[in-house]
C-alpha positions in Angstrom: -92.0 25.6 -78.7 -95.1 25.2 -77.7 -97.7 28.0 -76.6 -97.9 28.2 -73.0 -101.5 29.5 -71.0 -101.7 32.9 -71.5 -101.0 34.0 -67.9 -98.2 34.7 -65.8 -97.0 32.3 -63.0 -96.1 33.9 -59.8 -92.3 33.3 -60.8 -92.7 35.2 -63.9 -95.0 38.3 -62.0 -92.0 38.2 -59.5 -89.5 38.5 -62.2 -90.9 41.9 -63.9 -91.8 43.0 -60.2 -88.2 43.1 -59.4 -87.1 44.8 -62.9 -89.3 47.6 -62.0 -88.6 47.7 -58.5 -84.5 48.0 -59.5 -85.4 51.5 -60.4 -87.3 52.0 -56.8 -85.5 55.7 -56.4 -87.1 56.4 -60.1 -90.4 55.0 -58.9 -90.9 57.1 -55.8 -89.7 60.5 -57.6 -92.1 59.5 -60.4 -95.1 58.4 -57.5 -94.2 61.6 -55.7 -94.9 63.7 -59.2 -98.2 62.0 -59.5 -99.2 62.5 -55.9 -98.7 66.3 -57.0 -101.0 65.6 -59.8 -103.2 64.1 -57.7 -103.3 67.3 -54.8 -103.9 69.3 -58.1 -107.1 67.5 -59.4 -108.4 67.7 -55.8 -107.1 71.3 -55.1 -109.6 72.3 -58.3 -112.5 70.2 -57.1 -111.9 72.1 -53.6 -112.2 75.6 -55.8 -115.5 75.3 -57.0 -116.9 76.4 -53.6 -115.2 79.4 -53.3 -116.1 80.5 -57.1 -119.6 79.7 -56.7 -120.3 80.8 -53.0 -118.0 83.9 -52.8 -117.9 85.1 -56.1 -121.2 84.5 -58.0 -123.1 85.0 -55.1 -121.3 86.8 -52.4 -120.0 89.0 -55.3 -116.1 89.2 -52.9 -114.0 91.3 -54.8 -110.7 89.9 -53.1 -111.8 86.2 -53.8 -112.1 87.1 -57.5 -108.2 88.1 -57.6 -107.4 85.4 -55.4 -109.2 82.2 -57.2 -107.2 82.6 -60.6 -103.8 83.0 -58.8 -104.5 79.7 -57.1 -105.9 78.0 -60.4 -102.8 79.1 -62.1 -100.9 77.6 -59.3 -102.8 74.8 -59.5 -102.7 74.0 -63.0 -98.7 74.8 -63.4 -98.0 72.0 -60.5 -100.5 69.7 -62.3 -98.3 70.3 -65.7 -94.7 70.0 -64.1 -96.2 67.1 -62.1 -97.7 65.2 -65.0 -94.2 66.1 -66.8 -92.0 64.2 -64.6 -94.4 61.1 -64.1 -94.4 60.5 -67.9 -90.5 61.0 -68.4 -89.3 58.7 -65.4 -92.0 56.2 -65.9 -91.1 55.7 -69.7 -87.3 56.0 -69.2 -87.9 53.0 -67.2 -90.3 51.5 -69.7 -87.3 52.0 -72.4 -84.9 50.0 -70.1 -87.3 47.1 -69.5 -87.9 46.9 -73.2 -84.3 47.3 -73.9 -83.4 44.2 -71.3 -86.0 42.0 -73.0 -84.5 42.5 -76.5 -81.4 41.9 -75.2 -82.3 38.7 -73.4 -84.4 37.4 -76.2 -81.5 37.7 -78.6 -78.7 36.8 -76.2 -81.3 33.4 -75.2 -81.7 33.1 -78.9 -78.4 33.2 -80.2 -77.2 30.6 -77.2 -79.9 28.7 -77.7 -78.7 24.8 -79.9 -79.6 25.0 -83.7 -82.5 22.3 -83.0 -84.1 25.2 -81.8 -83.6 27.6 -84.7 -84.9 25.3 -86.8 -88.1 24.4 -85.1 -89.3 27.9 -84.9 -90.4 30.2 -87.3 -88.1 33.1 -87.9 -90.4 35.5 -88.1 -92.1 34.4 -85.2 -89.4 34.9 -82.7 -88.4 38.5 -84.3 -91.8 39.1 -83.5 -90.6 38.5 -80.2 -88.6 40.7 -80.1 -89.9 43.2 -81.9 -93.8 43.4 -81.1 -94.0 41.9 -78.1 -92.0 43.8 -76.3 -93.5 47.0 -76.9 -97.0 45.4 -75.3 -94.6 44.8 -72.5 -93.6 48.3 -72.4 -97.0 49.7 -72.8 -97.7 47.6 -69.3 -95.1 48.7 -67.9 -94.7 52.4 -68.4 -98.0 53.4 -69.7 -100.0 51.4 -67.1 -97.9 52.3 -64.3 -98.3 55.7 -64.6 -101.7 55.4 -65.1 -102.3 53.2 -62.1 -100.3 55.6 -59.4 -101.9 58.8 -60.9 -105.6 57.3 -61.2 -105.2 55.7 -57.7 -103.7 58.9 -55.9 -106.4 60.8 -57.9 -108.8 58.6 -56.5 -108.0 59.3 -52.6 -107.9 63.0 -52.9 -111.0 63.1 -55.2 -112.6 61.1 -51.8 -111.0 63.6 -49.3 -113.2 66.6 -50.8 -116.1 64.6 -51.2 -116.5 63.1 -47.7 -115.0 66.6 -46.1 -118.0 68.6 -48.2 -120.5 66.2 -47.5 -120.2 62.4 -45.9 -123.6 61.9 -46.0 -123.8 62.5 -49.7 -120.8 61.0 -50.2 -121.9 57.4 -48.4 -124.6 57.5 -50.8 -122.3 58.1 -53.8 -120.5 55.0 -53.1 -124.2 52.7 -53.5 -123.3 52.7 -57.3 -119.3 53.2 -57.6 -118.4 50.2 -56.3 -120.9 48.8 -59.6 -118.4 50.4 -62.0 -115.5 47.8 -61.1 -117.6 44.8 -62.2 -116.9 45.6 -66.0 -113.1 45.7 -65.5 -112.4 42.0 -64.4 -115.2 40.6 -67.2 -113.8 42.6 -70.3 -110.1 42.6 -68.7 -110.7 38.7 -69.3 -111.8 38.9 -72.5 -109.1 41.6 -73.4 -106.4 39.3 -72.6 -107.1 35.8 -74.4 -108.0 37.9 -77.9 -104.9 39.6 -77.3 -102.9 36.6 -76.9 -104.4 35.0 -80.5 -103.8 38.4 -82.0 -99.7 38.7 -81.0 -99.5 35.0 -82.0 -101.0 35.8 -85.3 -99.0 38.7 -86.0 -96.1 35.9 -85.0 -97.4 34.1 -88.2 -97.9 36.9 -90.3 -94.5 38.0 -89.3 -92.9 34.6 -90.5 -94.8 34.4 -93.9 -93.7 37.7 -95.0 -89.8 36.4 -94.1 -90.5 33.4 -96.3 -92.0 35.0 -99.2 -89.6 38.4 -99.1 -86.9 35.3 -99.5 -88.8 33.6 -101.9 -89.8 36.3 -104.1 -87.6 34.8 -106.7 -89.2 31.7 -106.8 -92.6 33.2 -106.3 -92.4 35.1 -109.9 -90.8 32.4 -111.3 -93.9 29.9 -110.5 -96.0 32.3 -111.1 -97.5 32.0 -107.5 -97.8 35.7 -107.0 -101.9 35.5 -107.0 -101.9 32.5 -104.4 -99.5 33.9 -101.9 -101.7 37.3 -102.3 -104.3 34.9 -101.4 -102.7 33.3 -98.5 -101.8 37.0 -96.9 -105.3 38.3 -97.0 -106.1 34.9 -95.0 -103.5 35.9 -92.3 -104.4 39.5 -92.1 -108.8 38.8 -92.3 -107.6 36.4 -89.1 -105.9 39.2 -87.1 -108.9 41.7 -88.3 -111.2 39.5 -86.6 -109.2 39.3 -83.7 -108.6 42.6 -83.3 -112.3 43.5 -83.8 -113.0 41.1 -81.1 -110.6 42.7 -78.7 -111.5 46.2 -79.9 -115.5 45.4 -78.7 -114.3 44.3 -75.4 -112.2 47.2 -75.0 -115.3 49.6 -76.7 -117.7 48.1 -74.6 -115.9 48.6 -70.9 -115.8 52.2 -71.4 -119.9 52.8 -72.1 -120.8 50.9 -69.8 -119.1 51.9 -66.9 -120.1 55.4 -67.9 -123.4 54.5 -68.1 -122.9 52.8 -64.2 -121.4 56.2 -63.6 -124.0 57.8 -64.8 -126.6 56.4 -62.6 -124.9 57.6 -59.2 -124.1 61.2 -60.8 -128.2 61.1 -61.1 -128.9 60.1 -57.6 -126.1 62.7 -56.3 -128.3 65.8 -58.3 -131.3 64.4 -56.7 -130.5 64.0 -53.5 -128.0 66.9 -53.0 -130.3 68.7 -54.8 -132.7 68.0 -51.7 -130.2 69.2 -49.4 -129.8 72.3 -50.8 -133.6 73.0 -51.1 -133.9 72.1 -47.5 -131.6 74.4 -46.8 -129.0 71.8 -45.2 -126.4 72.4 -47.7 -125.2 75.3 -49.8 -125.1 75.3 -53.7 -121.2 76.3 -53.4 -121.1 72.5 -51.5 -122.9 70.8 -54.1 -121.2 71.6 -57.2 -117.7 71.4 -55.4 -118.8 67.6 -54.5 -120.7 67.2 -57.9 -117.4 68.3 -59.3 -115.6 66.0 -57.0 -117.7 62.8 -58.1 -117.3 63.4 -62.0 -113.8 63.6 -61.4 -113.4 60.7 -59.4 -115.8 58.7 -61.7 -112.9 59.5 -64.9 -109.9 57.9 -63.3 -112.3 54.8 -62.3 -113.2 54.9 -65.9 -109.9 54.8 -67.2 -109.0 51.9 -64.9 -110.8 49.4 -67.4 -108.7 50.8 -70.5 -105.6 50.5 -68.1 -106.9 46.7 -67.1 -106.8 46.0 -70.6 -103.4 47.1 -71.3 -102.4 45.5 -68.8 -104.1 42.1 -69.7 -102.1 42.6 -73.3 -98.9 43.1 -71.5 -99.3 40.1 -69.1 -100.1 38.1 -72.8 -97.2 39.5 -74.4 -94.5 38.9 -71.2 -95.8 35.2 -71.6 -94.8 34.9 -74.6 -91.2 36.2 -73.9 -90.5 34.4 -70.7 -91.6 31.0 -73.2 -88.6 31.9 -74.7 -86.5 32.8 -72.3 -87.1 30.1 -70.1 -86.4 27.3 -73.0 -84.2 24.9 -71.7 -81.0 24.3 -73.8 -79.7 20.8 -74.3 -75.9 21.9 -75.5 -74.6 22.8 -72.0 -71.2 22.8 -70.8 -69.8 21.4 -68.0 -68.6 23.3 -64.9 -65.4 21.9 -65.4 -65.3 22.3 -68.8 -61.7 22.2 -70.7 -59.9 24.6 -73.2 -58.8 23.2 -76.4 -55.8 24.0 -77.4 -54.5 21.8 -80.1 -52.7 22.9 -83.4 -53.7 20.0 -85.4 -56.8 17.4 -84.8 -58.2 14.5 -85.0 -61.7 13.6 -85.3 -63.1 9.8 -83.6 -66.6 8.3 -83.5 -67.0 6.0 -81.1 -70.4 3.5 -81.1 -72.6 6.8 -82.1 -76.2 7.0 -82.3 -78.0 9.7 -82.7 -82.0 10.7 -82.8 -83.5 13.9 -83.4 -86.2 13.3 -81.2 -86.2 10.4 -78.5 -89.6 9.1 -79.6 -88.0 9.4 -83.6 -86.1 6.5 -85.3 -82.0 7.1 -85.1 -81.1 9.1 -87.9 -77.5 8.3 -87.4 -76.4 4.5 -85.5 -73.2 2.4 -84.7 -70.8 5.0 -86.4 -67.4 4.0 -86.0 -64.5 5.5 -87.9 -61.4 7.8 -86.7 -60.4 11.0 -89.2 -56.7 11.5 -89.0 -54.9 14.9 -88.8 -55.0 16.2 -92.3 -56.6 13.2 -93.7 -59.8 14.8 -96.0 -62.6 12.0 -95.7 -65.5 12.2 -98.2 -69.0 11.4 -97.1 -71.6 10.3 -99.9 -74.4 9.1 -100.1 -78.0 9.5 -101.2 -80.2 12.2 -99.2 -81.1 11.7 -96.3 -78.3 8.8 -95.1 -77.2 11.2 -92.5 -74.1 12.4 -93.8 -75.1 16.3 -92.4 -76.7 15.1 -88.8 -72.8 13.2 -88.7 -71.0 16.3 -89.2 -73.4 18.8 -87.2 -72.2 16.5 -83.8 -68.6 17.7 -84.2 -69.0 21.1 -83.4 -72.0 20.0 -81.1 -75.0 21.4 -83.0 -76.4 18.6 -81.8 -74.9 15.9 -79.1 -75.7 12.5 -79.5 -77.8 10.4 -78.4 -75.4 7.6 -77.4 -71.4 6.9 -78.0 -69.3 9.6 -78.2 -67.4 12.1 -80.5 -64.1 13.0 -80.0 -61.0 15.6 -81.3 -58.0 15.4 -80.1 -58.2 12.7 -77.8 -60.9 14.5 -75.5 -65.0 14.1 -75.8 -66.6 17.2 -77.2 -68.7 17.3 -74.0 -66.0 17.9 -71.8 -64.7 20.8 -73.5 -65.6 24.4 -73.7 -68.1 25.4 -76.5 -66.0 28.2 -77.4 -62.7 26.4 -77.9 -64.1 23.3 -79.5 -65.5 25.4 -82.0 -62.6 27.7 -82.1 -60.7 24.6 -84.3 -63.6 24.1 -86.4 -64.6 26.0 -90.0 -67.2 25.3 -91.8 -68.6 26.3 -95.4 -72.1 25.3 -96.5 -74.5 24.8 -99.7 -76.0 27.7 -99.3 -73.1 30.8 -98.6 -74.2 32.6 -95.3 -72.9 36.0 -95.7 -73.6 39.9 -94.1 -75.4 42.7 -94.9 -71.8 43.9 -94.6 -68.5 45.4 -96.7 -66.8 42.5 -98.3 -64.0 42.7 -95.7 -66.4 42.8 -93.1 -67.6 39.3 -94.1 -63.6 37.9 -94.2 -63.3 39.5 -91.4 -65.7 37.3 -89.5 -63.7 34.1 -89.7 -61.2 36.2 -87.2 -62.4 39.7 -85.2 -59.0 41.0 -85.1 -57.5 40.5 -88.6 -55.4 43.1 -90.6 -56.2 44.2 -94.1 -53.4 42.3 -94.9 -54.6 38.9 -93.6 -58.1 39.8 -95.2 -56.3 40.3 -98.3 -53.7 37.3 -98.6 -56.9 35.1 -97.1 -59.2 36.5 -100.4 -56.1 35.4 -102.6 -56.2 32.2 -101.6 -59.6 31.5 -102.1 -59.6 33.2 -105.7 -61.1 36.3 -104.6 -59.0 39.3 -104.3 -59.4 39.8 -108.2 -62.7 40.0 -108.7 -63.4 41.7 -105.1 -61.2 44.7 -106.9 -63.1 45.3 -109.5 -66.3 46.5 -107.0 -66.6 50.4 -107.1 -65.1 50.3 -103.5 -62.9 47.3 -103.2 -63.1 45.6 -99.5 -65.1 48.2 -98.4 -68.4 47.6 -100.7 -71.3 46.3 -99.2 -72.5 43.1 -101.0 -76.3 43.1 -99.7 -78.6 41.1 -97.7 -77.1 37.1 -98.0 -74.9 38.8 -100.8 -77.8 39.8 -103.0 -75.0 41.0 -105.1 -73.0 38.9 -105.9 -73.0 35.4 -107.6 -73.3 32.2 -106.7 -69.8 31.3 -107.2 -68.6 34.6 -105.5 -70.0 34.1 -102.4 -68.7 30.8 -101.6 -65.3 32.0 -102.4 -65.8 35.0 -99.5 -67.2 32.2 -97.3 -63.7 30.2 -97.8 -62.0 33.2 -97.4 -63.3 33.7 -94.2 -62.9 30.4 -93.8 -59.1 30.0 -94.4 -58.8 33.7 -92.0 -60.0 31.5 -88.7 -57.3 28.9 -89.8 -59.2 26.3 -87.9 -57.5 22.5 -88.1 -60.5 21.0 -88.6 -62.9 22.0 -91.5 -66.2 20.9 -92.9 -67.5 21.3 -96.0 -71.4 20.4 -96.5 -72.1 20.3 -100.4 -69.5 23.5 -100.5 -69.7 23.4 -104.6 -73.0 21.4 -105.2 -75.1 24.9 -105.9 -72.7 25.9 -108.7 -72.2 25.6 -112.4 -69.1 23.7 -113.5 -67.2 27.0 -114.2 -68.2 28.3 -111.2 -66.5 25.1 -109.3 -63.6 24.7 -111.2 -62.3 27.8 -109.3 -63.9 27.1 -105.9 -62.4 23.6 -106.2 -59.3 25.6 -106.2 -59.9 27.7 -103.4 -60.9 24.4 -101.5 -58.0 22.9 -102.3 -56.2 25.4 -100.6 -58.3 25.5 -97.5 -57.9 21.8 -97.0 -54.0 22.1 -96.9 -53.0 20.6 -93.7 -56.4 20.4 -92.0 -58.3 17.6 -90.8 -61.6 17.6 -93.4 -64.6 16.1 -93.9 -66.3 16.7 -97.2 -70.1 16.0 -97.8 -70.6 15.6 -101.6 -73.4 14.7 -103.8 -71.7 14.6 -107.2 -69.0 12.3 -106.6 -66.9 13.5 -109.5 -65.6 16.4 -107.0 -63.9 13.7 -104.0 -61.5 12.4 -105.8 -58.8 14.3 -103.9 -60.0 12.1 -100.9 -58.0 10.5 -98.5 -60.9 7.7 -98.0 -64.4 8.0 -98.8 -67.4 6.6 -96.5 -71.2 6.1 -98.0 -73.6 6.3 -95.2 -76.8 4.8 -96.2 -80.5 5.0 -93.9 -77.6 6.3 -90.8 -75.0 3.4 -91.1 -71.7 3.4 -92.6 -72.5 0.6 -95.6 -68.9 1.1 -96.9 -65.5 2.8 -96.7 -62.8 2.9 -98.4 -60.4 4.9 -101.0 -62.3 5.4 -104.7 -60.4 2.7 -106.0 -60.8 0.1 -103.3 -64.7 1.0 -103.4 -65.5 0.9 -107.3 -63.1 -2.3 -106.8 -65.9 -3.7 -104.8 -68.9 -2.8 -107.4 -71.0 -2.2 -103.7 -73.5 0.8 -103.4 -70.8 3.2 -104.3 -69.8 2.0 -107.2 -74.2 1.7 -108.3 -73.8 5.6 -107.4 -71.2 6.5 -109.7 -72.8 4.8 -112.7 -75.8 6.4 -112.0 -74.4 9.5 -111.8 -72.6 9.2 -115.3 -75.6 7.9 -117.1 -77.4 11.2 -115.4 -74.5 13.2 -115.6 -74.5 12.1 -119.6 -78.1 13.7 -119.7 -77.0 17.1 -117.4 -78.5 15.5 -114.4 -76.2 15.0 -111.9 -78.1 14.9 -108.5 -78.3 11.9 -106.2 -82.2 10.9 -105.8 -83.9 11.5 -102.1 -84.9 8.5 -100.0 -88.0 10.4 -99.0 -88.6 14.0 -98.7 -88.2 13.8 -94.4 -85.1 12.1 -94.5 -84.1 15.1 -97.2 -84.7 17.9 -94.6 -82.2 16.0 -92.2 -79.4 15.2 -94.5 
């Protein structure tokens, strides 16, 4: 995905204005704390006069019992205002950020697997994670800030021009100075901002890779070079940060220092007044008091610009992904499937990854029956993964059409076409979860019974029972903790639990040493029973339960046909078997790669 302009379009701005405006009877209690605040600041700019005039130098008795009551007063409204501004303002913050997470992972999650795989992980759970707290930070932070500062702003003005308009007119000669700051470091703010979140995007998908990798890391001894590589990523996000943190550093003085110039013309020209007898010194300091206040929430308007610069980078980001388009829809008129046994029919396919790429799959024609198993060899690369991915619609293709049960795969509902499909992979995907947990996932609302008798059958239940806890022990993060040929039983257990007719197995027992497969074989065998299956196999030693074998080479079927019928014809596959038992002589059993792209897509 690429990186959009940091910016937000008026769509987007409209978007966020009507999330926040959803909680409009939130909004105006939380405005109508703030306007408290705001009478408050005012209310003790407005005191000054009395405790200078009628207490210092009248020397009133009454006004000196009076004044502290009212700053008392003033002060608890100012706290219970201030109170309720911050609550209301970041409950609604807190829902905002919750709705993002939850789009970002619903968009995610519904997103096709094309887009999985062309982002970084860690890059979208910075999404999720980071960005949306700069969000949050705009939204309730800034907010608050913007209300208060602004209503602080009016009533500061009130007591200056009602003590003095003429020294207020004169006031406003530098004030309007002080802005200038906020819209050139806001800028600035913003695109550093954007480079630092996309950084920490980066850093946030190395760390995945190499926390996944660590075993390979050791192994290769590449501990020093991927220190290396960190301290890269993190010296780039220091000097982004550094930049941003100058621009934010700098805003601050130097509107102070503006600030500072009409605080020095107020002295010097109320300070004329008073001589001359014109104004009183109760006046003066009341609208000196005035000014520095009003000069504070102007100050803090640059730090709010530049949180809210950050947020407008960050909500970019998260409306990128949440506007992706998705290439796997389905149609408004979609149908259910609901077919107890299948078959499987490819029809003229071709199929690119990319339209500007060359077809990584073209003129496949071949019809599975229901039950038949068909094995699909060949070297890496030939496409014999990009074939199966179009059944369940991973992917659709490009031109043809794939079929189950008589209807296309595009005119059925996601949800039921990949109700009657099971898969299990290379690599086992499994839960941070219990054991039954994981069996469980092939079917939400199976009994420990059928978690049980589904664990038998794939060879399981024995060695599941001799964990501390049974079905109920937590196997770790991918199944840390258990073995290689462990986990791809649990994945066929929850497998045979979905009891899907149509099953694919992608390399299920290629990962495993030949003890190991001996008893997954078994557990296959009995997942295949009565289902329509297509098997992707590298050593060819483990098809020969078969039905009919194809060998896809460079995306074309280049021959088909039972074992027999194909060593019979001393053709490609029959090369590939000899080569595999002159390697398999030598405890080399892998099929070579026709180039390391063509690996990635196999």
């Amino acid at each position: 995905m690429e990186t959009k302009k940091a910016g937000l379009s008026k769509d987007r701005q409209k978007k966020i204005i009507d999330m926040v405006s959803g909680y409009w009877k939130m909004l105006a209690l939380a405005a109508l704390c703030m306007v408290v605040v705001a009478g408050a600041n005012g209310a003790m700019a407005l005191l000054v006069k009395p405790v200078m005039d009628d207490i210092f130098i009248a020397k009133n008795k009454e006004m000196l019992l009076l004044i502290p009551g009212l700053a008392i007063l003033v002060f608890f409204l100012k706290g219970a205002g201030t109170y309720g501004s911050e609550y209301l303002m970041n409950y609604i913050g807190e829902k905002i950020i919750r709705y993002f997470r939850d789009g970002l992972y619903e968009k995610i999650t519904d997103l096709p697997i094309a887009f999985i795989h062309k982002e970084k992980t860690g890059a979208l759970m910075s999404r999720i994670t980071n960005d949306v707290n700069i969000v949050k930070g705009m939204v309730s932070t800034a907010v608050i800030n913007l209300f208060r500062d602004f209503f602080s702003v009016i009533a500061f003005l009130c007591v200056i021009f009602y003590r003095d308009w003429k020294l207020a007119l004169g006031a406003f000669i530098v004030l309007p100075l002080a802005f200038y700051p906020i819209l050139i470091f806001g800028r600035r703010v913003r695109r550093f901002s954007t480079g630092s979140q996309e950084t920490m995007a980066d850093l946030n998908a190395f760390l995945h890779e190499t926390f996944t990798g660590a075993k390979i890391i050791k192994i290769f001894s590449l501990g020093n070079f991927e220190k290396k590589r960190f301290k890269e990523k993190t010296g780039e996000l220091f000097r982004l940060e550094m930049k941003k943190v100058v621009a934010k550093a700098l805003s601050s003085p130097v509107m102070e220092f503006l600030g500072g110039l009409g605080i020095a013309f107020i002295i010097w020209f109320g300070g004329m007044r008073v001589i001359n007898g014109t104004s009183t010194p109760g006046i003066f300091f009341s609208f000196l008091t005035a000014v520095m206040m009003l000069y504070d929430p102007v100050k803090k308007l640059s730090k709010l610009n530049n949180t809210i610069q950050e947020g407008v980078a960050a909500a970019s980001r998260i409306f990128d992904v949440l506007e992706e388009e998705t290439v796997i829809r389905e149609k408004e008129d979609a149908v259910v499937l609901d077919e107890p046994v299948c078959d499987v029919a490819f029809e003229d396919v071709r199929f690119s990854y990319a339209p500007d790429e060359d077809p990584a799959l073209d003129n496949i024609n071949f019809t599975v029956a229901p039950g038949e198993v068909l094995a699909l060899v060949g070297m890496s690369g030939g496409g014999k993964t990009s074939l199966v991915n179009l059944v369940p619609r991973l992917y659709d293709v490009t031109g043809g059409r794939v079929t189950i049960a008589g209807h296309d795969v595009r005119d059925l509902t996601i949800d039921s076409l990949r109700a009657h499909i099971s898969i299990v992979t290379q690599e086992p995907i499994l839960f941070n979860e219990t054991v039954r947990e994981n069996i469980r996932y092939g079917k939400m609302d199976a009994t420990d019974r059928e978690i049980e008798d589904a664990a038998r059958a794939a060879f399981a239940h024995d060695f599941i029972q001799r964990f501390p806890h049974g079905y109920d022990t937590v196997i770790g993060e991918l199944g840390s903790r258990l073995s290689g040929g462990e986990k791809q039983r649990l994945c066929i257990a929850r497998a045979l639990i979905k009891n899907a007719p149509v099953l694919i197995l992608d390399e299920a027992t290629s990962a495993l040493d030949s003890q190991a497969e001996k008893v997954v074989q078994k557990a296959l065998e009995n997942l295949m029973k009565g289902r329509t299956s297509f098997v992707i196999a590298h050593r060819l030693s483990t098809i020969d339960y078969a039905s009919r074998i194809i060998l896809l080479k460079n995306g074309a079927i280049a021959e088909q046909g039972t074992h027999d019928e194909l060593m019979a014809q001393k053709g490609a596959y029959y090369e590939l078997q000899s080569m595999q038992a002159a390697k398999g002589s030598s405890g080399a059993e892998t099929i070579p790669s026709s180039s390391p792209a063509a690996v990635a897509r196999a």
